[in-house]
C-alpha positions in Angstrom: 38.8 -7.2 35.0 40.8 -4.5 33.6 41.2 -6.5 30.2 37.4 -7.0 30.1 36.8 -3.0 30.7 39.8 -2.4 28.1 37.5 -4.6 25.2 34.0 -3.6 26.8 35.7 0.0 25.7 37.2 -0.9 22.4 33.6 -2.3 21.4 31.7 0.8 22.5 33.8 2.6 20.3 33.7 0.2 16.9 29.7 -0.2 17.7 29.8 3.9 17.8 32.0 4.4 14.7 29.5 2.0 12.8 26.6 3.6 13.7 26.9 6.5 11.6 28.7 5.1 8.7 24.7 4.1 7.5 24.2 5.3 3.9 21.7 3.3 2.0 22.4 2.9 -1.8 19.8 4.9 -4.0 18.2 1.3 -5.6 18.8 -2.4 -4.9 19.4 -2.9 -9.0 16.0 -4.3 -9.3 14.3 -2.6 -12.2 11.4 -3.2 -9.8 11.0 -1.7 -5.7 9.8 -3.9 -3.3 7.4 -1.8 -1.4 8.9 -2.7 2.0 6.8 -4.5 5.0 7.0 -1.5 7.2 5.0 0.9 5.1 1.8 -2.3 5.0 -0.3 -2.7 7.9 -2.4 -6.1 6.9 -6.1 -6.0 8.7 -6.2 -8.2 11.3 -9.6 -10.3 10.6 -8.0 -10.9 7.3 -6.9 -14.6 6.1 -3.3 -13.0 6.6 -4.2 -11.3 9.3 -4.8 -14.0 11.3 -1.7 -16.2 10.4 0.4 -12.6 11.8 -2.1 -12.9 14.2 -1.0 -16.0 15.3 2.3 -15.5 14.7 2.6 -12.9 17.1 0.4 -14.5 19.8 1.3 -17.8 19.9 4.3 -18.5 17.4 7.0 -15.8 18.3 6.2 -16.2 22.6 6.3 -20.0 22.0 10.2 -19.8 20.4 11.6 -17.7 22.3 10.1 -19.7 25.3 11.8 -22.5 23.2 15.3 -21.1 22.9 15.2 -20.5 26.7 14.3 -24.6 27.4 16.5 -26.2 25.6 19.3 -23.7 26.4 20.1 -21.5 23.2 20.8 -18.3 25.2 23.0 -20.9 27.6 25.1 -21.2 24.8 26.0 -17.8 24.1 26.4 -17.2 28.1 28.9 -20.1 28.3 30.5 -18.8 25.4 31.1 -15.1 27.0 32.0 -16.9 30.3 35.2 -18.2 28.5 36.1 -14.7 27.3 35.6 -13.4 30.5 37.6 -16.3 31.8 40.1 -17.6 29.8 41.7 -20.9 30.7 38.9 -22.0 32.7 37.9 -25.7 32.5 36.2 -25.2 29.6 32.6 -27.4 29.0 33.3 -29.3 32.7 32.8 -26.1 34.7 30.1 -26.5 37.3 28.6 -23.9 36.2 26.7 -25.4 33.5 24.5 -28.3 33.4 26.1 -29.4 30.1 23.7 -32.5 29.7 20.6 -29.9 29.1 22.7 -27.9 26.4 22.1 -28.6 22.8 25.0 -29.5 21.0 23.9 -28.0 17.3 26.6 -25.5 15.7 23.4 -23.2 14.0 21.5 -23.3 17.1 22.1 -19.7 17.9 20.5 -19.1 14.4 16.9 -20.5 16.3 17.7 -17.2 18.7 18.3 -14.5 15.0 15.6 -15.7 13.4 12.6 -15.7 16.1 13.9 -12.0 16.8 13.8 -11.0 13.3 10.1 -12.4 13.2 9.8 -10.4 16.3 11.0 -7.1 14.4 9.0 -7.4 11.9 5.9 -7.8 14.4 7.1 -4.6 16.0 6.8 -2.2 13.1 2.9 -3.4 12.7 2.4 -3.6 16.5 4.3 -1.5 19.0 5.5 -3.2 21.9 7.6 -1.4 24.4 8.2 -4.9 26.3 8.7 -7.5 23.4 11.6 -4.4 22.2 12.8 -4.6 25.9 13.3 -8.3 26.1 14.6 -8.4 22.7 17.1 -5.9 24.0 18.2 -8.2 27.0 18.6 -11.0 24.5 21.2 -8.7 22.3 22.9 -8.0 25.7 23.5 -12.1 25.7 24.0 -12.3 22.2 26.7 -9.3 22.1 28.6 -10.7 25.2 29.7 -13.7 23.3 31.2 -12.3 20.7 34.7 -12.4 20.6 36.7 -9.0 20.4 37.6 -9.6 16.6 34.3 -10.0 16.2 33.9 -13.5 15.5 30.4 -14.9 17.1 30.3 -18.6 17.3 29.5 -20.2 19.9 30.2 -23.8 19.3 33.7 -23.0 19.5 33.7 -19.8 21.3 32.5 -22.1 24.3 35.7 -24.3 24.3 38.4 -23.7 21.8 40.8 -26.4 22.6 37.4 -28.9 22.2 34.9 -27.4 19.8 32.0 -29.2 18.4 33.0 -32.0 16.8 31.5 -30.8 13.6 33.8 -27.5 13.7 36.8 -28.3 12.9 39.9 -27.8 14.9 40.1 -23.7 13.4 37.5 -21.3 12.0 36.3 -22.1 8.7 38.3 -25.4 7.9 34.9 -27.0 8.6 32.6 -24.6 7.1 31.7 -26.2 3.5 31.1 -29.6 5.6 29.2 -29.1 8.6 30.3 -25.8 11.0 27.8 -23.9 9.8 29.5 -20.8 10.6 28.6 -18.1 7.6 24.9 -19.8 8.0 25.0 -18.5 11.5 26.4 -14.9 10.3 23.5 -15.0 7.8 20.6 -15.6 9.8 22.4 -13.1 12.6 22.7 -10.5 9.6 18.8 -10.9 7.9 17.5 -9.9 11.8 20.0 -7.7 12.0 18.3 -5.7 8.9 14.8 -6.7 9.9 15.2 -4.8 13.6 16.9 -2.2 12.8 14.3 -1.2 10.0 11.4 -1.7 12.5 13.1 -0.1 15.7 15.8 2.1 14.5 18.1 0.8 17.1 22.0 -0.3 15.9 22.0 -2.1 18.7 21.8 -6.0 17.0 23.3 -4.2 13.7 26.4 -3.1 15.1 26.9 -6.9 16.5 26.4 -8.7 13.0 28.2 -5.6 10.9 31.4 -6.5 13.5 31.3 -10.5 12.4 30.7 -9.5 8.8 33.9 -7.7 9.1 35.7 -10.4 10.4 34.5 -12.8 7.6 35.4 -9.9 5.7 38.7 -10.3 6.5 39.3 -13.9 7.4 37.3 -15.7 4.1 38.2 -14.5 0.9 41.4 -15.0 -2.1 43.9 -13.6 -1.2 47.0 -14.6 0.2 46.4 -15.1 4.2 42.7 -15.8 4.3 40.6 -19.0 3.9 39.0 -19.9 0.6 35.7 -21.5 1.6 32.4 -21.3 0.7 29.3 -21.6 2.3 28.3 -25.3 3.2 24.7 -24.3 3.8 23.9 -21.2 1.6 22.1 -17.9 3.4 25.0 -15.7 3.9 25.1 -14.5 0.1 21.4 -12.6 0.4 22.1 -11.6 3.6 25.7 -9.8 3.3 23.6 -8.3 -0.2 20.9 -6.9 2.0 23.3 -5.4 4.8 25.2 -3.6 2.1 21.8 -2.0 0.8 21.3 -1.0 4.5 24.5 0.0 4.9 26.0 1.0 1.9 29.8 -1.0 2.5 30.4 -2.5 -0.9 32.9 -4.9 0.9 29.3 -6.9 1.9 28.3 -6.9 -1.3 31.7 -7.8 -2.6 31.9 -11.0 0.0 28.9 -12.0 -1.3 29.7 -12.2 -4.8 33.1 -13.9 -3.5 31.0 -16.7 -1.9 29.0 -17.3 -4.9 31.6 -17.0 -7.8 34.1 -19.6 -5.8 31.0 -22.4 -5.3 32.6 -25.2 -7.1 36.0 -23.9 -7.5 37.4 -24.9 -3.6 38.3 -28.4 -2.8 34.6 -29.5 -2.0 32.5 -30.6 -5.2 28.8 -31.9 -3.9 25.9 -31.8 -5.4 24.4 -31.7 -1.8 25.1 -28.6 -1.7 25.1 -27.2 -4.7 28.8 -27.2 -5.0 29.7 -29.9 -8.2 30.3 -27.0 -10.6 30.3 -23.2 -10.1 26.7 -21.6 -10.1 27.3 -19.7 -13.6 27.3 -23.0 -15.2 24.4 -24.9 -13.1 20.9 -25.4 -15.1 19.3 -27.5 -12.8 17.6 -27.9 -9.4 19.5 -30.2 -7.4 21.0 -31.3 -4.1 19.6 -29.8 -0.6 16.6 -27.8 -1.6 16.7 -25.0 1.5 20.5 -24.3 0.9 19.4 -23.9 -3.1 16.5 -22.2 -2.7 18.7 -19.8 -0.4 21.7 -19.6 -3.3 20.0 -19.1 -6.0 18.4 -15.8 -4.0 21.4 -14.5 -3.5 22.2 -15.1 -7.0 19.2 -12.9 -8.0 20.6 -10.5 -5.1 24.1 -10.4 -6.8 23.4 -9.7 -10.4 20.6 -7.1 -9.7 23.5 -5.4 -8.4 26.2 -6.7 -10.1 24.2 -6.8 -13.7 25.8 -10.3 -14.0 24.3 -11.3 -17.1 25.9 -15.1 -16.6 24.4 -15.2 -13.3 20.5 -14.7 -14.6 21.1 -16.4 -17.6 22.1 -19.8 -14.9 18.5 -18.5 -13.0 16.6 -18.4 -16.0 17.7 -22.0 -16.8 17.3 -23.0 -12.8 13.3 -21.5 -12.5 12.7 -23.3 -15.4 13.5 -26.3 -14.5 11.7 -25.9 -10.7 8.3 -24.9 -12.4 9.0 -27.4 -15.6 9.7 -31.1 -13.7 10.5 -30.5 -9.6 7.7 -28.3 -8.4 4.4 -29.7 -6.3 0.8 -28.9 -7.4 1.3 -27.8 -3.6 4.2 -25.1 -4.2 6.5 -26.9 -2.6 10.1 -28.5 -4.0 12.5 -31.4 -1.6 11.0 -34.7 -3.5 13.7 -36.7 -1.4 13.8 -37.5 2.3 17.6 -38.6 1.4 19.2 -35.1 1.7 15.9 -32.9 1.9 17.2 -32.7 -1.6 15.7 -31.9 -5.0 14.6 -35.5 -7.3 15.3 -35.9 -10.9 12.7 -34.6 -13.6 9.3 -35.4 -12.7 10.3 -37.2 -9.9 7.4 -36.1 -7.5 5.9 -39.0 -5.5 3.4 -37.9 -2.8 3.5 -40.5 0.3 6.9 -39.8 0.5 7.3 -36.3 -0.4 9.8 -34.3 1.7 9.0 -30.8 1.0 10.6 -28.7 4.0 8.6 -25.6 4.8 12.3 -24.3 4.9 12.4 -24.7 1.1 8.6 -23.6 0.8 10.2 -20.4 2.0 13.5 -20.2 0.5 11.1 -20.6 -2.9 9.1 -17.5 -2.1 12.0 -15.4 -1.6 13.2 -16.8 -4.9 10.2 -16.3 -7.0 9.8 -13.0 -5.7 13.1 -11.9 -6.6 12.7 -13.3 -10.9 9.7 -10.9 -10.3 11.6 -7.5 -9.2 14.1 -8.6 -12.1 11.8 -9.1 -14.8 8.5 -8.4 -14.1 6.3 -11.2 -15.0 3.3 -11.8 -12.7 3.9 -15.5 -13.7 6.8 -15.5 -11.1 4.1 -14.2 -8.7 1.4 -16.7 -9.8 4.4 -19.5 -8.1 5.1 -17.4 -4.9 1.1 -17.3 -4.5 0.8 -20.8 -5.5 3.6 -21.7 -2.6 2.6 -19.0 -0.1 -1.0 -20.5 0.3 0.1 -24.7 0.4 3.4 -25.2 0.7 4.3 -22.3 3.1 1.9 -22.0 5.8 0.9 -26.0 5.8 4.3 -26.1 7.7 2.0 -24.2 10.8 -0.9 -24.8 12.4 -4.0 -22.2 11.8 -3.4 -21.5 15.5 0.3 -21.2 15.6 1.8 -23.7 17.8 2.5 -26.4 16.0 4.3 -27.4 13.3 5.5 -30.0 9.9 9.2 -30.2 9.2 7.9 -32.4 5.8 5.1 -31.5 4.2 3.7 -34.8 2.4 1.1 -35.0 -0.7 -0.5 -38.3 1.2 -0.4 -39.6 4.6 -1.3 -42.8 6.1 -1.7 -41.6 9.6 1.9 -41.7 10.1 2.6 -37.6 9.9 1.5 -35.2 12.6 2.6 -31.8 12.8 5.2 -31.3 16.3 5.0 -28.6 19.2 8.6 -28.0 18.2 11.6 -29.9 17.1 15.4 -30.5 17.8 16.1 -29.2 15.5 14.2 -26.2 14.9 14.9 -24.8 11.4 11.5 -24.5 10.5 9.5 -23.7 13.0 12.1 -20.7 13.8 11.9 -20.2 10.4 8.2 -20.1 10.0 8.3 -17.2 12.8 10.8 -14.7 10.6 8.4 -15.5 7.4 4.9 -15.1 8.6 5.3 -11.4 9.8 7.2 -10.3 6.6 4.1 -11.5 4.5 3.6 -7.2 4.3 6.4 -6.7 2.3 4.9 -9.0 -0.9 2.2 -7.5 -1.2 3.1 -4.4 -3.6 5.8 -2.9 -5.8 7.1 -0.3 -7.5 8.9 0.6 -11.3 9.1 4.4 -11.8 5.5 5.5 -12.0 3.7 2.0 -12.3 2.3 0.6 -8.8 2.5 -3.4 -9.0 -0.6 -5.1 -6.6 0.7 -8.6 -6.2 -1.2 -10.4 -3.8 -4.8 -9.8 -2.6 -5.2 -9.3 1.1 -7.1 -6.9 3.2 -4.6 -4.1 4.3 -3.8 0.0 4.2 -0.4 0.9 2.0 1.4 4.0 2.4 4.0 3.8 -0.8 5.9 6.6 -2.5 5.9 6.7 -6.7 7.9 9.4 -8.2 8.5 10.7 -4.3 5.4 11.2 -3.6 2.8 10.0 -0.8 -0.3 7.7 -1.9 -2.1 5.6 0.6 -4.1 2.5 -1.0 -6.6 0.8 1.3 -7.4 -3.0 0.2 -10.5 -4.4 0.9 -11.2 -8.6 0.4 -12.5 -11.6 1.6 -9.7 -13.7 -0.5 -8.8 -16.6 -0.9 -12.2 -17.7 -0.4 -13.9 -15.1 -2.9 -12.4 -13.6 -5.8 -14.0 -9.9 -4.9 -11.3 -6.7 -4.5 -11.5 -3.4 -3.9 -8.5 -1.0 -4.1 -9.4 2.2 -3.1 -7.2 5.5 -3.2 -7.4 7.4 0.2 -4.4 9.9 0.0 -2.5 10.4 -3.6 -0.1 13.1 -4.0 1.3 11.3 -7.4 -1.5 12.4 -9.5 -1.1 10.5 -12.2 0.3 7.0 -12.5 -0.7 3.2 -13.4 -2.1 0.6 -11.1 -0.6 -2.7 -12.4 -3.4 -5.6 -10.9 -2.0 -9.6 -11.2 -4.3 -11.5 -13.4 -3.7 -14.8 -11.1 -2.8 -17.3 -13.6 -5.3 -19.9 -11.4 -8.1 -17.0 -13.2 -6.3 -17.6 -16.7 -6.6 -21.5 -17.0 -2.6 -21.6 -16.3 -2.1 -23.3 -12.9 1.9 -23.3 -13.4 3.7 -21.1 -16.0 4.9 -25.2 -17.8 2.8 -27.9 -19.0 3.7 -29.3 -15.9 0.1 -29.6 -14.3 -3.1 -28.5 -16.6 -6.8 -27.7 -16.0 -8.6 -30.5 -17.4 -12.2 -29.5 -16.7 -14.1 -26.8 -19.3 -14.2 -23.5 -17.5 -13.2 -20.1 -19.3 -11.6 -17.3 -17.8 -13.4 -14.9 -16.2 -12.8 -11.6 -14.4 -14.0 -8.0 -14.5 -12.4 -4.9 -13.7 -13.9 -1.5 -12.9 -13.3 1.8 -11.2 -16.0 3.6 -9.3 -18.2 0.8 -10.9 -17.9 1.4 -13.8 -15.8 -0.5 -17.5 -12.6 0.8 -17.3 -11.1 2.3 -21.2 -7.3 2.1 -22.0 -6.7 -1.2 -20.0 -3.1 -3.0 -20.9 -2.4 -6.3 -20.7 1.1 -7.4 -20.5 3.0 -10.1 -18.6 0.1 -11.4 -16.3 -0.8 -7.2 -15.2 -4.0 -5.4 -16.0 -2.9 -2.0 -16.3 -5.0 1.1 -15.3 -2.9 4.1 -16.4 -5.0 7.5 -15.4 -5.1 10.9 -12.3 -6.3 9.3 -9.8 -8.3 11.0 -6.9 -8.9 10.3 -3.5 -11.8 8.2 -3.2 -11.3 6.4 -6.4 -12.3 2.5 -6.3 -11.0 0.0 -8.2 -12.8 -3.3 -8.3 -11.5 -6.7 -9.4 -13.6 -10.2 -10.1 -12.2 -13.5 -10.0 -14.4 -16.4 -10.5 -13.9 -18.7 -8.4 -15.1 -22.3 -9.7 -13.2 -25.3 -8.2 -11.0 -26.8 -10.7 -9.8 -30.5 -11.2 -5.9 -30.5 -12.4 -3.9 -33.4 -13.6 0.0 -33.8 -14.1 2.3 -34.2 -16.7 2.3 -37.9 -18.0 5.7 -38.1 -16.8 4.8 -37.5 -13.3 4.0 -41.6 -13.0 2.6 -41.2 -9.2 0.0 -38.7 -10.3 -0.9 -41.1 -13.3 -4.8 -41.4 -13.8 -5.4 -39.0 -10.7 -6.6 -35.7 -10.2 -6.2 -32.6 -7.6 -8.9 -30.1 -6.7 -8.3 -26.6 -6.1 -10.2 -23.1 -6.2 -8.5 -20.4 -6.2 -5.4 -20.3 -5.0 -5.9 -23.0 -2.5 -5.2 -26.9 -3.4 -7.6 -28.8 -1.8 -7.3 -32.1 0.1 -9.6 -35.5 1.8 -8.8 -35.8 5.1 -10.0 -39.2 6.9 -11.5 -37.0 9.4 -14.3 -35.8 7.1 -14.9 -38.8 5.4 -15.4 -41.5 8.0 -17.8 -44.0 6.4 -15.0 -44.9 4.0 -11.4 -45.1 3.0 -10.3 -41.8 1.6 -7.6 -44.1 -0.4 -10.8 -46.4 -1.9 -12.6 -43.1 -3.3 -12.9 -42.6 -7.3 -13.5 -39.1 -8.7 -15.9 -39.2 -11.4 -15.0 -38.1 -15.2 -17.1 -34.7 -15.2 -17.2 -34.0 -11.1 -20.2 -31.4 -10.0 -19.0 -29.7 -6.8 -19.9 -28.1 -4.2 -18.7 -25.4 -1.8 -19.8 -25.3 1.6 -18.5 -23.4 4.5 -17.4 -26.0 7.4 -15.8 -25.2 11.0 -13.1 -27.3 11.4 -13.1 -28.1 15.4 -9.2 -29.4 15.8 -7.2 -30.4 18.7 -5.8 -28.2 21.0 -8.9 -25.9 21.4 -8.3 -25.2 17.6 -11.0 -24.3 15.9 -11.7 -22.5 12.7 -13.9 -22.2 9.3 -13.0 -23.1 5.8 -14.7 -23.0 2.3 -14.8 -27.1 1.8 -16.2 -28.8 -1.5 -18.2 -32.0 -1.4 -18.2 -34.1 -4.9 -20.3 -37.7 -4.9 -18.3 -40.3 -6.5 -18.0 -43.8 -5.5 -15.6 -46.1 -3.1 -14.2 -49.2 -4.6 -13.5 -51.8 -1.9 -13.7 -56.3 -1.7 -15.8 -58.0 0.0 -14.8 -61.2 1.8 -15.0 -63.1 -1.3 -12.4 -60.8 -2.8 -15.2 -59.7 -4.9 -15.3 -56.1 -6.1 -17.7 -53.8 -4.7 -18.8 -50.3 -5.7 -20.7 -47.9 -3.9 -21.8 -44.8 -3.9 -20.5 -42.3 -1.5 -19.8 -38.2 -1.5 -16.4 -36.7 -0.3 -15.2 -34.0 1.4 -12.2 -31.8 0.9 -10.6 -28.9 2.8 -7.6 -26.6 2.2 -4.2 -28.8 2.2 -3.1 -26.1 4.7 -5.7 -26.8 7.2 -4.8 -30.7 7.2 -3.8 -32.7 10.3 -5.7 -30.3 12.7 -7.7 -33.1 14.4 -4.8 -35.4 15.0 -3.0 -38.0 13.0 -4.7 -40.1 10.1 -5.0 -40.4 6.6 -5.4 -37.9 3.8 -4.4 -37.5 0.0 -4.4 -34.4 -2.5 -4.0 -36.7 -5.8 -7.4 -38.6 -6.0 -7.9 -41.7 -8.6 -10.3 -41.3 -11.7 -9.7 -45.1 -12.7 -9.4 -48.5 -11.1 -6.0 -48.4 -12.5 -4.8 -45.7 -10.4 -6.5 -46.7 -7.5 -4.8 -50.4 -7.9 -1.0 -49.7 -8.3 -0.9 -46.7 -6.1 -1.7 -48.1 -2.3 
């Protein structure tokens, strides 16, 4: 007992030192500011709104409900039972019920990431008990961690017999399967993310001590082990706790783990590891832990000005938006690795897509647009934010796709939850930052990004201006910015074009619009033509004093569009996708029941039209949509073998709002010739 109050002291007194060693850097090396998710408030009967909404009500309670049944907090109390009893008999102690524990080394990431998702919640909604419980979850959490500061559970647990994926010591495992610097990067991003909502050091302090001992323990130099991540996350996180922090030993781990990828003993492209990132040009191998990498990449040399580094990203995003990225937003064509496919290589029944990689592509994209400022970067994160993001949850929140196919034959149904819980967990961190992508800052230019209801309070040149944001999108193309409080004066209002608007669905000749439409959007303030108005990289620029009470008003049409792929995309040969706006749209056997979805031919010239539909789902789910209708005709035998052609109409619905009403059969790509509809089913 002594020993224990001997540490228990020791601790106090690192957590206290820490504390107030907390000086931000001045900038993050972005040219451009993320304006950060704590200074939006998103309406709450907004699209968005409703998917925090959700978040918070159902998604958030449900996980950490989740980590308590199948025994995530049991693993960190066995492992602070074996500090506070050394020698004891290890995993065959009666104490625990070992057959109920699962046996994953990043499970205790599940725990990180549903709190950060529950700090970010906290800043927008204020919740004395939801802070409380977090608070008793950090008491579990901090227990376990070992007086050096090492928190790992797998082998905290039982040294002598750790996980069989461990290894036998720290980090001789790690760029195989230990997962231990994933675990210190998920524990650091919620770290960040609570301390920014609450203010507390409480969860900081916890992940600041194991940063210090990977600090210490991973690096070069003589004594330490030379590793690199095996599944990437660590390199944005250690990046964002030295902007919190200001310890440029973070940022200098983080640079360590990215310049020595490819230069240990391990060489996979799994994991991104067959040559060192400088020298990578393409999107290969497991698409979450690249998705993660190359973010911290962007992290690095914002910092860093790594010229060598962006050059290796500019070559990467290419490539993504250029041969490996769905109509959909989302990148994984392989089920064999969750991994990137070769160029063009993007078949739709068997799509893989992990709504982990949906995400890791978001914070990617948004990152190439604080570096160089081209809405086209923000034109992808939109594209990926509204289909390949939230597909991966239902509209109510409580279930969930690990996958996220183009086409399904009734075999894929989204899951209350899974072993093993990346996504879902993940899904619950992401949703409640939405805020913080919204708007940005360079100097005296205010960047809006993405178009959701919601009230801004930003600073530009260090001073105060509140925006209000008024819209019904994504399903109309009508905004309103209006000024309530500006202490600025003068400054420009930067407004995203969407490329969807500008006939360039994707910034490659990847996918095109094939039917006739012609941009068309107007802008005005306090109704009426605005003079002076820029153009330039995707941004309609507004330079003037404004004054409270000003009104800025944006037009999108929004006709729906038919889009077809690159000829070199052979699965999407002779087939079309619909979208409007930003939405891709979808037939879903559920609407269509007089006839196979897979037998339906879209005509050559396609009239549509929109319709509003309530979409009455399983599991008391039920909500409304904008769905199109198009008349075409179904192509089916009869007995004989003979052909048959009839008439029919079809109906489609977001791709997000799929699989609501149970399993069956749906398909974004849709046949304009036999031939397509022959070789494809």
């Amino acid at each position: 007992m002594k020993q224990i109050l001997l540490l228990t002291m020791a601790t106090i007194a690192i957590v206290s030192t820490q504390a107030k060693n907390i000086t931000t850097p001045k900038t993050n090396g972005y040219p451009i500011t993320q304006v950060p998710f704590t200074a939006v408030k998103v309406n709450a009967q907004t699209f968005w709104g409703q998917r925090i909404k959700a978040a918070r009500e159902v998604t958030i309670p449900l996980a950490f409900e989740k980590c308590e049944a199948t025994h995530r907090y049991d693993n960190f109390k066995m492992a602070a039972y074996t500090l506070q009893h050394p020698g004891h008999n290890g995993l065959q102690t009666p104490k625990w019920d070992v057959s109920k524990l699962e046996c994953l080394p990043f499970d205790d990431t599940d725990v990180y990431k549903t709190i950060e998702g529950a700090s970010y919640i906290l800043q927008t909604y204020p919740d004395n008990r939801l802070k409380q419980y977090i608070d008793s979850i950090l008491d579990i959490v901090a227990a376990a961690q070992e007086p050096d500061g090492y928190l790992y559970t797998s082998r905290t647990t039982n040294p002598a017999h750790p996980h069989q994926w461990s290894g036998a010591k720290r980090w001789v495992e790690e760029e195989a399967l230990s997962h231990e610097l994933y675990n210190l990067g998920h524990m650091v991003d919620a770290a960040c993310a609570h301390y920014q909502a609450t203010g507390s050091n409480k969860f900081l302090n916890i992940a600041r001590r194991y940063a210090d001992c990977v600090i210490r323990e991973v690096g070069p130099r003589p004594g330490q082990v030379c590793v690199t991540p095996g599944h990437q996350i660590a390199e944005m996180a250690l990046t964002r706790l030295y902007l919190l922090t200001g310890d440029k030993r973070y940022l200098d781990e983080a640079k360590f783990l990215l310049d020595y990828r490819g230069k240990t003993s391990t060489h996979t492209i799994y994991s991104q590891s067959h040559k060192p990132v400088i020298e990578q040009t393409e999107a290969w191998g497991h698409a979450v832990r690249a998705g993660y990498m190359y973010a911290g990449m962007a992290d690095v040399a914002a910092l860093t000005g790594d010229t060598a580094y962006i050059n290796a990203l500019n070559a990467i995003c290419n490539n993504i938006v250029s041969r490996k990225y769905y109509i959909t937003g989302g990148v994984g064509a392989r089920h064999e690795g969750e991994a990137f496919g070769a160029d063009y290589e993007l078949p739709n029944l068997t799509a893989y897509n992990e709504t982990c990689a949906a995400i890791a592509m978001v914070y990617l994209f948004h990152r190439m647009f604080l570096m160089q400022g081209d809405a086209k970067y923000i034109d992808c994160m939109e594209r990926t934010l509204y289909n390949g993001v939230i597909s991966g949850m239902s509209v109510d929140g409580g279930r969930f796709f690990y996958p996220n196919p183009l086409s399904s034959d009734g075999n894929t149904e989204r899951q209350p939850w899974f072993g093993c819980a990346c996504c879902p967990s993940n899904i619950c961190r992401f949703i409640p930052s939405f805020p913080g992508y919204v708007y940005a800052v360079k100097d005296r230019t205010l960047y809006v990004n993405l178009f959701t209801g919601n009230t801004a309070h930003v600073e530009i040149g260090g001073k105060a201006v509140v925006l209000e944001q008024q819209t019904d999108y994504p399903w109309n193309g009508d905004i309103n910015l209006r000024i309530q409080k500006n202490q600025a004066k003068a400054f420009a209002m930067a407004i995203r074009i969407p490329g969807w608007a500008v006939n360039t669905p994707v910034p490659s000749d990847l996918y095109r619009y094939t039917d006739c439409q012609t941009r068309n959007y107007q802008i005005t303030v306090n109704g009426k033509p605005v003079d002076g108005v820029k153009t330039d990289k995707g941004y309609l620029i507004i330079n003037r004093v404004w004054k409270k009470g000003d009104v800025v008003s944006l037009h999108l049409d929004m006709p729906v569009r038919t889009v077809v792929a690159n000829p070199q995309v052979t699965d999407d040969r002779g087939r079309v996708a619909v979208e409007r706006g930003p939405l891709v749209y979808c037939a879903e056997a559920a609407d269509n029941t007089s006839h196979s979805i897979f037998r339906f031919l879209m005509p050559t010239n396609p009239q549509f039209n929109v319709v509003d539909r309530t979409i009455n789902g399983q599991h008391q789910v039920s909500f409304g949509v904008k769905a199109i209708e198009v008349d075409g005709q179904t192509v089916d035998t009869d007995a004989d073998g003979r052909v048959k052609v009839s008439d029919t109409r079809l109906t489609l619905i977001p791709y997000y709002a799929w699989n609501h009403r149970g399993a069956n059969d749906m398909e974004v790509w849709l046949p304009q010739s036999i031939e397509a509809l022959g070789n494809y089913r």
